[in-house]
gemmi code that builds the backbone of each chain (N, CA, C; Angstrom):
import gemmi

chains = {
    "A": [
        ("UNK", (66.091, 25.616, 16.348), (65.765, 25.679, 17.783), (64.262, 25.523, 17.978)),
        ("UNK", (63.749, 24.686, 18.697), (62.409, 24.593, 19.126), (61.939, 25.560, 19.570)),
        ("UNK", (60.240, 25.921, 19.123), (59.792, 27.487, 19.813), (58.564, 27.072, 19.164)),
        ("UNK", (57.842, 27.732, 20.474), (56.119, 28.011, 20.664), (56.238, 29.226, 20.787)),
        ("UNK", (54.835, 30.035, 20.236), (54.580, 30.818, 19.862), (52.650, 30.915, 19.889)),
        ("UNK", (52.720, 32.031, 20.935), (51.311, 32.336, 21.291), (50.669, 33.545, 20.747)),
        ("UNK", (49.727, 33.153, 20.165), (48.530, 34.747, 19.449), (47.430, 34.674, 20.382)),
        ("UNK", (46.466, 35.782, 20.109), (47.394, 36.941, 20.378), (48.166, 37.355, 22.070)),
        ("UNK", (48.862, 38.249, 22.165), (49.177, 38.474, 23.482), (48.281, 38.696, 24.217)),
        ("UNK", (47.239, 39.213, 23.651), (46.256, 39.341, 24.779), (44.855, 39.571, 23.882)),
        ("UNK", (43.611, 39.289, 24.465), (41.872, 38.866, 24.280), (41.581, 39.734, 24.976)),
        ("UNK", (40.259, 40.381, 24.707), (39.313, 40.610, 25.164), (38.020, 40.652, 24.402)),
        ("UNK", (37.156, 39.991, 25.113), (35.840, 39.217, 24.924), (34.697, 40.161, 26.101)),
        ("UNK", (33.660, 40.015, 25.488), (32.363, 39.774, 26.016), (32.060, 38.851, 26.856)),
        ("UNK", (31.337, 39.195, 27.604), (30.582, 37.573, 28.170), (29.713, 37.184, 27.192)),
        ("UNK", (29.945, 36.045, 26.787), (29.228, 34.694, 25.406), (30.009, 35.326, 24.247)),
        ("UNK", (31.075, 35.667, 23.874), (31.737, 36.068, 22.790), (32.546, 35.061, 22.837)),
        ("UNK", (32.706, 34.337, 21.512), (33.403, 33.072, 21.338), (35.047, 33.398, 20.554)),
        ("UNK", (35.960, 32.972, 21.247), (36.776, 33.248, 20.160), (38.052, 31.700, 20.198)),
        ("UNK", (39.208, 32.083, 19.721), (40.259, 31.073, 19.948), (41.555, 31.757, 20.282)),
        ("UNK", (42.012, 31.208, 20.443), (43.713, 31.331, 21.054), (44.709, 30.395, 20.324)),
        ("UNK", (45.605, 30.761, 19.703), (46.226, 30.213, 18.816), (48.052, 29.688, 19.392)),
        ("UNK", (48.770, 28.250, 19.201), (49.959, 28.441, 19.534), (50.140, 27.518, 18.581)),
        ("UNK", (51.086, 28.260, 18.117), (52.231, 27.590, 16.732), (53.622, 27.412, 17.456)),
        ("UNK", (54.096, 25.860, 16.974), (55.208, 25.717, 17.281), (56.380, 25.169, 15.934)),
        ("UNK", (57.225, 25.575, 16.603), (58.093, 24.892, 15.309), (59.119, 23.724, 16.440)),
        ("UNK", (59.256, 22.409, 16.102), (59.689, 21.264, 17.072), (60.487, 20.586, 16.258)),
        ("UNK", (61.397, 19.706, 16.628), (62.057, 18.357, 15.974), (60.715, 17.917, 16.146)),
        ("UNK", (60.613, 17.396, 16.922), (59.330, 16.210, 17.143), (58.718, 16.003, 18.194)),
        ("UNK", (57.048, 16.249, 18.269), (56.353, 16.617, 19.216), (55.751, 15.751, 19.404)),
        ("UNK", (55.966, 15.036, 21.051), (55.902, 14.155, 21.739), (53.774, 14.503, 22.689)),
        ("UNK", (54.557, 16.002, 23.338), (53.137, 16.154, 24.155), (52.586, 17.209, 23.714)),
        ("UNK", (51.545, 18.352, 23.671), (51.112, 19.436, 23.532), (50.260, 19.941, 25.067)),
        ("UNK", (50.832, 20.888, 25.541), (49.676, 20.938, 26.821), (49.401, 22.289, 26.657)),
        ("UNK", (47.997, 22.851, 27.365), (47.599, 24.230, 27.471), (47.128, 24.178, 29.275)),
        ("UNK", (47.563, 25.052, 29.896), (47.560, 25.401, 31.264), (46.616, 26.584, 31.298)),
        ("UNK", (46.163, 26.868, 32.551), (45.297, 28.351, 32.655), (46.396, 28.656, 34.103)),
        ("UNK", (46.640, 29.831, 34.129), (47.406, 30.552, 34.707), (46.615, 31.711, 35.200)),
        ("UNK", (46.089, 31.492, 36.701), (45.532, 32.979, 37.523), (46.564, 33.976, 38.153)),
        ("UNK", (46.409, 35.098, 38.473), (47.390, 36.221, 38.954), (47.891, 35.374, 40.332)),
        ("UNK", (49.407, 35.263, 40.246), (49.825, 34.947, 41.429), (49.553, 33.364, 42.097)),
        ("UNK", (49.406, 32.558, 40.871), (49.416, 31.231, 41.207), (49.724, 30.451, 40.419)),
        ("UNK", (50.275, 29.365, 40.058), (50.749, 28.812, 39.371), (50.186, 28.325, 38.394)),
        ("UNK", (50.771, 27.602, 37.397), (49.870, 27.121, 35.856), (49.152, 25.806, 36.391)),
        ("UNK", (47.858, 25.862, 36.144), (46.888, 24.703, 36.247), (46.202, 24.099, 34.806)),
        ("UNK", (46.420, 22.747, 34.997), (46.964, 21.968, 33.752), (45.319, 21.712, 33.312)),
        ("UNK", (45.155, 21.655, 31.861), (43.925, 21.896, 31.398), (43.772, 20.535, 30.759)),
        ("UNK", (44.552, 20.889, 29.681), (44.968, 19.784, 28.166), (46.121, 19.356, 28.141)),
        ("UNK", (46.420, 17.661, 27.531), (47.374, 17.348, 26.804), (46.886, 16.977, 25.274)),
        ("UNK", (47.605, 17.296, 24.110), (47.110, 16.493, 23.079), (48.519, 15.928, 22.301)),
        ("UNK", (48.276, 14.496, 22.004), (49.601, 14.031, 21.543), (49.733, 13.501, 20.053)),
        ("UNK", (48.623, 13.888, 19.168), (48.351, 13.883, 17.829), (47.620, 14.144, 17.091)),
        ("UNK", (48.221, 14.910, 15.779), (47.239, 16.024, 14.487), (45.861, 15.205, 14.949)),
        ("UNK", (45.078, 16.375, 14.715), (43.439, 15.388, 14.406), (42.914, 15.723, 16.094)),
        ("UNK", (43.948, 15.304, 17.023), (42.816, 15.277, 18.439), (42.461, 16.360, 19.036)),
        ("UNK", (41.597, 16.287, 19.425), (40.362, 17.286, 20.105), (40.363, 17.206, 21.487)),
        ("UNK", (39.889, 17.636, 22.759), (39.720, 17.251, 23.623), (38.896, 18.648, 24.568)),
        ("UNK", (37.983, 18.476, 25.288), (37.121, 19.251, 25.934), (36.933, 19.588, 27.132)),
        ("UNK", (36.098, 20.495, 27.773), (36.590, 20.607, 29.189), (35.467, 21.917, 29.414)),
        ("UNK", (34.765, 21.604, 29.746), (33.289, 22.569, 29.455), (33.197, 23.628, 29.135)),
        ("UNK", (33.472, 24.911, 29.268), (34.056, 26.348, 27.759), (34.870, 25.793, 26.567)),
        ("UNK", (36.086, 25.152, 27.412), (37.182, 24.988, 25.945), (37.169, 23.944, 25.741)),
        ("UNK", (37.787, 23.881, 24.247), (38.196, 23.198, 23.309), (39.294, 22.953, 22.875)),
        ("UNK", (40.352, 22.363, 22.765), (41.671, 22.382, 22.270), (41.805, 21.477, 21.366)),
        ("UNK", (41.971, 21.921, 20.506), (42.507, 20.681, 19.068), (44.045, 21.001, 18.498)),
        ("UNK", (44.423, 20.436, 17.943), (45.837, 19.837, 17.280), (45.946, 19.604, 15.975)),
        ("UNK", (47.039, 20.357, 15.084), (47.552, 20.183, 13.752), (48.829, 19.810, 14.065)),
        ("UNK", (49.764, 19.843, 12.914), (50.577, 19.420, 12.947), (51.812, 20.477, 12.944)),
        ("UNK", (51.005, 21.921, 12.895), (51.969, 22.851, 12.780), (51.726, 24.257, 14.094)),
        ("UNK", (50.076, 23.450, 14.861), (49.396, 24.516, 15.684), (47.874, 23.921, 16.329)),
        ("UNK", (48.274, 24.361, 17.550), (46.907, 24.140, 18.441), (46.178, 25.349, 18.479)),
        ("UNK", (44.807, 25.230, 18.832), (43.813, 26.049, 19.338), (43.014, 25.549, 20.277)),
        ("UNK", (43.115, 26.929, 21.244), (42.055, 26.741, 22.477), (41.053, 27.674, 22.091)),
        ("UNK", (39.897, 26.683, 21.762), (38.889, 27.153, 21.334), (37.897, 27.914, 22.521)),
        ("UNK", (37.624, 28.932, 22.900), (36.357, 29.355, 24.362), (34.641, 29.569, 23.571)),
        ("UNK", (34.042, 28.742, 24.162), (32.300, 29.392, 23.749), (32.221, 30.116, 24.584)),
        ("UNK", (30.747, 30.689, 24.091), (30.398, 31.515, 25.519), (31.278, 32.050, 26.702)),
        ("UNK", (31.961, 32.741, 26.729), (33.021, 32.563, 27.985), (32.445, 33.571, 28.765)),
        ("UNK", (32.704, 33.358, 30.256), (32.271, 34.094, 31.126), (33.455, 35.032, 32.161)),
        ("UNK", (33.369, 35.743, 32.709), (34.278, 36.377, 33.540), (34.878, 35.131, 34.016)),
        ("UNK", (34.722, 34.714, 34.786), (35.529, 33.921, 35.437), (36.537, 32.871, 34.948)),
        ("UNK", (36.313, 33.267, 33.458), (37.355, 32.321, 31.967), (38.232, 33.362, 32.404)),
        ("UNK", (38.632, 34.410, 32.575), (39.712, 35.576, 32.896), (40.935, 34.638, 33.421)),
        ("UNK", (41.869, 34.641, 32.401), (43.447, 34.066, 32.977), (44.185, 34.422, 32.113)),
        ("UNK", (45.174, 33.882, 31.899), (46.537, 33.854, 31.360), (46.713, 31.705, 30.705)),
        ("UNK", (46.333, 31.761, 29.302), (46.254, 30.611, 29.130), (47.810, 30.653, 28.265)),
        ("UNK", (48.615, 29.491, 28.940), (49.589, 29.163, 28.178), (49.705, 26.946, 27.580)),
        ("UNK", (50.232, 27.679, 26.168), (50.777, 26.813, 25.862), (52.053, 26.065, 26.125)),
        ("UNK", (52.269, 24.920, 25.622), (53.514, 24.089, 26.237), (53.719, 22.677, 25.126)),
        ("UNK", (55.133, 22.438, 24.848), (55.226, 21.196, 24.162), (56.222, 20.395, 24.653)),
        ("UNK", (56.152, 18.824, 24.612), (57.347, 18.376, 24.995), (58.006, 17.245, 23.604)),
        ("UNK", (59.116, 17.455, 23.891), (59.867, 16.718, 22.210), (60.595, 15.689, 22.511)),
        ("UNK", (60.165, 15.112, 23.752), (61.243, 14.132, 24.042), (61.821, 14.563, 25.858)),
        ("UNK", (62.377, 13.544, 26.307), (63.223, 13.953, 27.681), (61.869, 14.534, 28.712)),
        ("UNK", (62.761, 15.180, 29.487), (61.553, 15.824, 30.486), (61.383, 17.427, 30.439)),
        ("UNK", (62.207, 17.888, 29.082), (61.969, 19.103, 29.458), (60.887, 19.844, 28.403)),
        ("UNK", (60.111, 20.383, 29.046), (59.085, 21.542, 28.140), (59.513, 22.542, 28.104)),
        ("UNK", (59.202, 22.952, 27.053), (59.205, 24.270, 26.704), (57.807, 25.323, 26.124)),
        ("UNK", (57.476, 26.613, 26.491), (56.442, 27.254, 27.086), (56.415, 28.537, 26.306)),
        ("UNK", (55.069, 28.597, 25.798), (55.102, 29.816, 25.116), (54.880, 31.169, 26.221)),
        ("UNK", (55.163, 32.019, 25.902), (54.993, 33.541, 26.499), (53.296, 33.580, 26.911)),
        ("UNK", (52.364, 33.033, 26.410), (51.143, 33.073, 26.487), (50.174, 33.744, 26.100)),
        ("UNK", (48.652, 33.339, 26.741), (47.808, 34.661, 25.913), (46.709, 35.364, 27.144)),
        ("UNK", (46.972, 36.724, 27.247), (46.242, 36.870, 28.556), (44.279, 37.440, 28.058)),
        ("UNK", (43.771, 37.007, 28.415), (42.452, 36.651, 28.290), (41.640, 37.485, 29.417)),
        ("UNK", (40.735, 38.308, 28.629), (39.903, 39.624, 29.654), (38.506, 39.059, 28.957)),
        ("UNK", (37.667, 38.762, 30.000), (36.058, 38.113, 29.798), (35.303, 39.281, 30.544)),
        ("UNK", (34.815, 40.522, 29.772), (34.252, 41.201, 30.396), (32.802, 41.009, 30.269)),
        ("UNK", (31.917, 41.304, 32.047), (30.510, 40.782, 31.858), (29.261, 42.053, 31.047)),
    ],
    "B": [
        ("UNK", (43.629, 15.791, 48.840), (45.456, 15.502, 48.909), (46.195, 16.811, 48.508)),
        ("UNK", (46.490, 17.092, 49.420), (47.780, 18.536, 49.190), (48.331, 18.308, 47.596)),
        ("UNK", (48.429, 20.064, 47.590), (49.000, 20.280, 46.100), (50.564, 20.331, 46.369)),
        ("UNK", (51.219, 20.827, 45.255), (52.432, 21.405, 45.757), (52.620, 22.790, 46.384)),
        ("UNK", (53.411, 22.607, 47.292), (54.114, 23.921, 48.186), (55.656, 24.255, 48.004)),
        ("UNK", (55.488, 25.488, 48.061), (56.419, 26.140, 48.069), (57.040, 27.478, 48.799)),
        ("UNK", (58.187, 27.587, 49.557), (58.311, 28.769, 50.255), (59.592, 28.886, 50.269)),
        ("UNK", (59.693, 30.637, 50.141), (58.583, 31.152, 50.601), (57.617, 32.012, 49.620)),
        ("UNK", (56.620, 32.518, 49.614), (56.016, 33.062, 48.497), (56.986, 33.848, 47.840)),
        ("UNK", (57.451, 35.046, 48.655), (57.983, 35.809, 48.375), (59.559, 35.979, 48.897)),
        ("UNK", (60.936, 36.804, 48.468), (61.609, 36.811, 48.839), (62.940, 38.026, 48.160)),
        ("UNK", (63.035, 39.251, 49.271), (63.551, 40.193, 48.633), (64.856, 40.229, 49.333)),
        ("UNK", (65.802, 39.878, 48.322), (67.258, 40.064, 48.994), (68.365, 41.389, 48.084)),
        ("UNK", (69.782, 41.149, 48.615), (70.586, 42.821, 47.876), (71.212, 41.269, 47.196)),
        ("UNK", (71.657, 41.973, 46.148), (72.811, 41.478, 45.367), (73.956, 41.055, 45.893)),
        ("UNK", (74.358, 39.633, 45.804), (75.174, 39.352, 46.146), (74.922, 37.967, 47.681)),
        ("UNK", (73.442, 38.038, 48.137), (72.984, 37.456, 48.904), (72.905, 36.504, 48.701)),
        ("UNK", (72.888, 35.026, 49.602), (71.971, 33.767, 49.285), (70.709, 33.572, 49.495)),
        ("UNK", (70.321, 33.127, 48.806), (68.649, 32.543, 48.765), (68.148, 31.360, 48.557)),
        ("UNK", (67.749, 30.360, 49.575), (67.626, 29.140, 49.227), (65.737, 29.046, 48.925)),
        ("UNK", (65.133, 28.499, 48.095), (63.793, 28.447, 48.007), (63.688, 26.721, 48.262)),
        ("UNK", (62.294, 26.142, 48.336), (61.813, 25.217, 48.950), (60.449, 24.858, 48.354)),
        ("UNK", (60.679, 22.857, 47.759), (59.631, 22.698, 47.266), (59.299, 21.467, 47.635)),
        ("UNK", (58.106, 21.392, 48.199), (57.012, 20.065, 48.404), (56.078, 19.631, 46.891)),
        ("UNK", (56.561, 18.151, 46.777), (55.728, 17.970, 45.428), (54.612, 17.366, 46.344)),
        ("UNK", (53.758, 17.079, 45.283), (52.603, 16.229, 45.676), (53.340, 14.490, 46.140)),
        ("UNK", (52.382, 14.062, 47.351), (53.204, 12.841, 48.041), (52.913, 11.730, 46.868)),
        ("UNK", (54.353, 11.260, 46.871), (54.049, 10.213, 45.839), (54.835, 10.424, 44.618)),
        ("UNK", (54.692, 11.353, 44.362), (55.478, 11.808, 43.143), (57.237, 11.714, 42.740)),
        ("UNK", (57.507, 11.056, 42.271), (58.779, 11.055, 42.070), (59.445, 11.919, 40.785)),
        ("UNK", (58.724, 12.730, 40.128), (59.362, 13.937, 39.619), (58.881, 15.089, 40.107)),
        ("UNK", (60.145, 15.831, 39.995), (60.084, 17.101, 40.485), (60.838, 18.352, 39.134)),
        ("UNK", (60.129, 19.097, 38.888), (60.720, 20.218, 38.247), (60.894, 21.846, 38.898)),
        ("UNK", (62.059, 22.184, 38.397), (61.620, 23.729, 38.709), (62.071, 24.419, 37.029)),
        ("UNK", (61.334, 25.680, 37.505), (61.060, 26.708, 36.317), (61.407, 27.868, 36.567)),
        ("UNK", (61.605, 28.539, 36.168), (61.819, 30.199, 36.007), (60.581, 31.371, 35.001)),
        ("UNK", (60.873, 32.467, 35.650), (59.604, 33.246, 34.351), (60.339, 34.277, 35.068)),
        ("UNK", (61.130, 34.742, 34.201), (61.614, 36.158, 34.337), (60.765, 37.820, 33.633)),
        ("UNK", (60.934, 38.491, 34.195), (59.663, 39.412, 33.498), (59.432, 39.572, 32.341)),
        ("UNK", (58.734, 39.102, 31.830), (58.159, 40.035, 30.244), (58.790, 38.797, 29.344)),
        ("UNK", (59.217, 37.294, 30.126), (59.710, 36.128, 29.103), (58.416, 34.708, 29.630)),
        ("UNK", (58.785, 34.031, 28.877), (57.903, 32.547, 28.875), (58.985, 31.798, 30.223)),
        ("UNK", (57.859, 31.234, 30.657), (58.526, 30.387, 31.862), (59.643, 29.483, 30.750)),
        ("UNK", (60.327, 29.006, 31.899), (61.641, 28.338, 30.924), (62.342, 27.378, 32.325)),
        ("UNK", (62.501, 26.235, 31.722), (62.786, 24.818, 32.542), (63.724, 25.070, 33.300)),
        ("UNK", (64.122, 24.607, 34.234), (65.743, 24.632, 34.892), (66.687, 23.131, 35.033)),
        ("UNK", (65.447, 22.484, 35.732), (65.853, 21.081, 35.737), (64.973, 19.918, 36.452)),
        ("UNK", (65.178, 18.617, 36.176), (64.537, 17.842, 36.431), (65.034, 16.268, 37.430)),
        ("UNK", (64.148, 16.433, 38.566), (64.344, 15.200, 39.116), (64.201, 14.145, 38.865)),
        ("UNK", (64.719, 12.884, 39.484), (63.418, 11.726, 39.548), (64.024, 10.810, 40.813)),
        ("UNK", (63.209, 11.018, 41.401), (63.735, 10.713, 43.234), (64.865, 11.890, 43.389)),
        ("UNK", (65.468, 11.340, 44.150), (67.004, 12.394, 44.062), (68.014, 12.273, 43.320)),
        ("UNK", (67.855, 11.828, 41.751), (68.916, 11.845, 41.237), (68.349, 13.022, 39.980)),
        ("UNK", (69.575, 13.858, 39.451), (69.138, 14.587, 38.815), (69.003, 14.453, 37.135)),
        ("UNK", (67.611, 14.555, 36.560), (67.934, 13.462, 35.292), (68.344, 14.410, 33.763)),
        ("UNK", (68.264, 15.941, 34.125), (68.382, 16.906, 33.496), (68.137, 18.693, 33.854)),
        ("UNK", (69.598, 18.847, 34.188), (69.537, 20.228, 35.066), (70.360, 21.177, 33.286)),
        ("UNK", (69.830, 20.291, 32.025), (70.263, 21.775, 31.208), (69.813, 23.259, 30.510)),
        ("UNK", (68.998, 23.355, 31.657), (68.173, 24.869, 31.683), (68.451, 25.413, 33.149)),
        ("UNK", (69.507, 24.975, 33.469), (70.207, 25.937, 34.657), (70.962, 26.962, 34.155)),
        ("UNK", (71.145, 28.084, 34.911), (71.890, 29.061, 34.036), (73.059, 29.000, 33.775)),
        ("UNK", (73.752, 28.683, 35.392), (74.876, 28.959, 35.579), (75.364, 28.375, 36.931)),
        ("UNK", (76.699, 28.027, 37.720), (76.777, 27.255, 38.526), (76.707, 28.511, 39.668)),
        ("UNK", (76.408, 29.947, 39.798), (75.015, 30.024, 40.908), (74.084, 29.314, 41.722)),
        ("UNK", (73.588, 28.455, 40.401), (72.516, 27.659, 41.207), (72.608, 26.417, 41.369)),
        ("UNK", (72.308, 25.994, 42.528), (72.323, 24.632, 42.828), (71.033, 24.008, 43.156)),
        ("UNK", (70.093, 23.181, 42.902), (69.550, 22.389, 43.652), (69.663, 21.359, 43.978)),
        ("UNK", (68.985, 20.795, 44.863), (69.065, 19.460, 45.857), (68.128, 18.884, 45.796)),
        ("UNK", (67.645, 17.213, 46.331), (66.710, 16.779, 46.489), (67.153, 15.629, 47.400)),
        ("UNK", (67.429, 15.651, 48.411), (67.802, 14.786, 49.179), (66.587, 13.599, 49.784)),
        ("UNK", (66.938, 12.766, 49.542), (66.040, 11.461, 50.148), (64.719, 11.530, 48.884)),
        ("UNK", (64.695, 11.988, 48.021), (63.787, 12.150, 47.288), (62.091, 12.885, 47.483)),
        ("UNK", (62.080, 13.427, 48.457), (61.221, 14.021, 48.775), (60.967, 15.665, 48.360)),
        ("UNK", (61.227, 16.586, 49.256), (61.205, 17.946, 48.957), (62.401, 18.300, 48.728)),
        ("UNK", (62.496, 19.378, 47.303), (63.378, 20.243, 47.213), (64.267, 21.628, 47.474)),
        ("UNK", (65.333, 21.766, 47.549), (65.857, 22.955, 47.483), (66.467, 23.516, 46.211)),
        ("UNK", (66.121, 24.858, 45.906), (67.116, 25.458, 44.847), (67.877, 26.754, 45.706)),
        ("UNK", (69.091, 27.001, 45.599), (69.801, 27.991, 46.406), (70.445, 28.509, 45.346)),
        ("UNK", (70.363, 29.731, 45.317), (71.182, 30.949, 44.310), (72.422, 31.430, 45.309)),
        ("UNK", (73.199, 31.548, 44.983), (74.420, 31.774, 45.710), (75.915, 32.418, 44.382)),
        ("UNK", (76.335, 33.425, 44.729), (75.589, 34.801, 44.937), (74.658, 35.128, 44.014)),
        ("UNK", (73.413, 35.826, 44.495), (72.318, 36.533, 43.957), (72.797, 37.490, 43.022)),
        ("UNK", (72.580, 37.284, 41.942), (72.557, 38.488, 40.891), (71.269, 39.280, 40.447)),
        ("UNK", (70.752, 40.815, 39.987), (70.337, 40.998, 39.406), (69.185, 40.441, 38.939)),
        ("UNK", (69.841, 39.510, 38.079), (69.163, 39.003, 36.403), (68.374, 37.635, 37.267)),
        ("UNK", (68.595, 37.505, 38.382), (67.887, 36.344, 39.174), (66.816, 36.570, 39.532)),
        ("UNK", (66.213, 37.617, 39.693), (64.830, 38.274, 39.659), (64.104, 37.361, 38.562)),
        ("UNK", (62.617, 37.094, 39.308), (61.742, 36.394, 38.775), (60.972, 35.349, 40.106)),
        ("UNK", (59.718, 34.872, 39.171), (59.137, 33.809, 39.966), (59.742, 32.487, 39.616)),
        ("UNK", (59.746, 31.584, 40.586), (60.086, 30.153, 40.272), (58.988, 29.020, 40.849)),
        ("UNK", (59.224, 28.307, 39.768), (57.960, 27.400, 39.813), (58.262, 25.936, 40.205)),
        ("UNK", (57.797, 25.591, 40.930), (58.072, 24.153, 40.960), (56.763, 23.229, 40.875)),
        ("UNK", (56.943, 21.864, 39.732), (56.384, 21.074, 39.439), (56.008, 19.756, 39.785)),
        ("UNK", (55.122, 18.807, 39.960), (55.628, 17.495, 40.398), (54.826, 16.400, 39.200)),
        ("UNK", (55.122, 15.228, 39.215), (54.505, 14.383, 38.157), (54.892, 12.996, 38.602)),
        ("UNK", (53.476, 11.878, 38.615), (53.730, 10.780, 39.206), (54.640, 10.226, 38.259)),
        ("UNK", (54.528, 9.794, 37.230), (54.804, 8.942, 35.885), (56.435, 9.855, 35.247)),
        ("UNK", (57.258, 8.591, 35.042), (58.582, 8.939, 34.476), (58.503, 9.515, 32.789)),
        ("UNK", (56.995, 10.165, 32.769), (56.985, 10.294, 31.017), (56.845, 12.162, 31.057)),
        ("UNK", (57.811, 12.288, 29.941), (57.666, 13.842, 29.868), (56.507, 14.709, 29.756)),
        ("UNK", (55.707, 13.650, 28.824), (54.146, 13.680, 28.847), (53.095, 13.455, 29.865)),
        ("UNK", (54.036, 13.273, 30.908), (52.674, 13.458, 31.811), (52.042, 14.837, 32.507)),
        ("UNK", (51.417, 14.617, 33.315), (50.753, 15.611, 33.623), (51.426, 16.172, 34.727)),
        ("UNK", (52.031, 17.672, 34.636), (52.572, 18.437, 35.607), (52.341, 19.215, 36.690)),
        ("UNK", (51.908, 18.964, 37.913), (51.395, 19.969, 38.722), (52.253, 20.885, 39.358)),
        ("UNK", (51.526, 22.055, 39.412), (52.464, 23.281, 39.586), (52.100, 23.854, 40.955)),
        ("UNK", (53.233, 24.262, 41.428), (53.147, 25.050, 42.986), (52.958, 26.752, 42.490)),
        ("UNK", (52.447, 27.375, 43.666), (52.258, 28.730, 43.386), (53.362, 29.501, 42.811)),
        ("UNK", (54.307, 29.332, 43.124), (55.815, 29.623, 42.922), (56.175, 30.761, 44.180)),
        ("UNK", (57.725, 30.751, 43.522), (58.321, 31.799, 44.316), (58.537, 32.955, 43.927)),
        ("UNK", (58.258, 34.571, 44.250), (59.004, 35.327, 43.546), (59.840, 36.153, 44.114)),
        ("UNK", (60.706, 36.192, 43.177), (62.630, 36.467, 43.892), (63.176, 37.744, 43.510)),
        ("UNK", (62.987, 38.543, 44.390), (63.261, 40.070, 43.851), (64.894, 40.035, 44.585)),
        ("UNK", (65.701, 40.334, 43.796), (66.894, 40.816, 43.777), (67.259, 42.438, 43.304)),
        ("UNK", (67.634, 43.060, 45.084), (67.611, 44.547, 44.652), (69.667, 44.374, 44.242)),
    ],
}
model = gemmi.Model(1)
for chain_id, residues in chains.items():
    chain = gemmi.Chain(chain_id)
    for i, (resn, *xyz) in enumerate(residues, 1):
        res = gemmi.Residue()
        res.name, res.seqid = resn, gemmi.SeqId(i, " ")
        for name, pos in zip(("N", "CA", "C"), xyz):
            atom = gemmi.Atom()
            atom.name, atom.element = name, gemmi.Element(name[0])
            atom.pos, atom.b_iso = gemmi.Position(*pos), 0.0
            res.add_atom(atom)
        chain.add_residue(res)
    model.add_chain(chain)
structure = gemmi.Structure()
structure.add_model(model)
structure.setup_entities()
């Protein structure tokens, strides 16, 4: 059975404390990889896609890169306002994704 | 350009009630998804449009639920009868491009308290 899998359940950081966020999946075959940021009471807002081992891709705090067995959303410096609920997501084909539980993220100043 | 909408934010019914929820994708868009996130689980798919035909509803639970998409525009999902275990927010998605990989935009959602 396909399954993502998010570390840890929950962060807490400093303001400029760098850390990562980890999602391992186990897939037949992984088509998309996405990471969303998720605020209290609003829906998931789409960050990253990555669609093969090796790629990287940026977005001014984060970082998200791709293996073949696990992504990381990498944060520098993060500031309060990095404070969300970042989830992962993969797609294997068709239209349906499937979504890890997530990782909730405390950026205290 | 408007995001997606959805209503109503909120919605507290008894067991056994109907509840129809309501989703505006972004204009243009010819997919539409909805989602579920029941407490303390990972959001989890229900089903998928593309115009109004339905191209994969197998993360529906149960024939409770129905949605619609008539004329291809905005959706309905209606729970009929409300159970319990129907509690949760629901999300609805939209995406220009017929690729699973594309990029999904998400409405605030709904959340569906079933006393």
């Amino acid at each position: 059975e396909d399954q993502v899998t998010q570390s840890p359940e929950a962060l807490r950081l400093q303001e400029g404390e760098s850390s990562s966020l980890n999602c391992s999946y186990t897939v037949s075959g992984l088509r998309g990889l996405f990471w969303y940021r998720q605020d209290p009471g609003k829906g998931p807002e789409f960050l990253f896609t990555l669609y093969s081992a090796g790629e990287e891709k940026e977005k001014e705090r984060l970082k998200a890169t791709l293996t073949k067995k696990e992504s990381f959303l990498h944060i520098t410096a993060p500031k309060p306002e990095d404070s969300a609920t970042y989830l992962c997501a993969v797609n294997t084909g068709g239209f349906k994704t499937i979504f890890g539980a997530g990782t909730r993220l405390f950026v205290k100043a | 350009e408007a995001g997606v909408t959805q209503f109503p934010s909120h919605s507290v019914i008894e067991k056994g009630q109907t509840v129809t929820l309501r989703c505006d994708p972004i204009s243009g868009h010819d997919n539409l998804y909805w989602y579920r996130r029941v407490m303390g689980k990972e959001i989890k798919f229900l089903l998928h449009f593309v115009k109004e035909s339905k191209q994969d509803e197998s993360g529906m639970p149960n024939n409770r639920f129905l949605a619609e998409r008539t004329g291809g525009t905005y959706s309905t999902l209606k729970v009929q009868p409300a159970e319990l275990e129907d509690s949760g927010v629901y999300f609805c998605a939209s995406s220009q491009v017929p690729l699973g990989t594309d990029t999904q935009y998400f409405g605030p959602g709904t959340r569906l308290t079933v006393l």
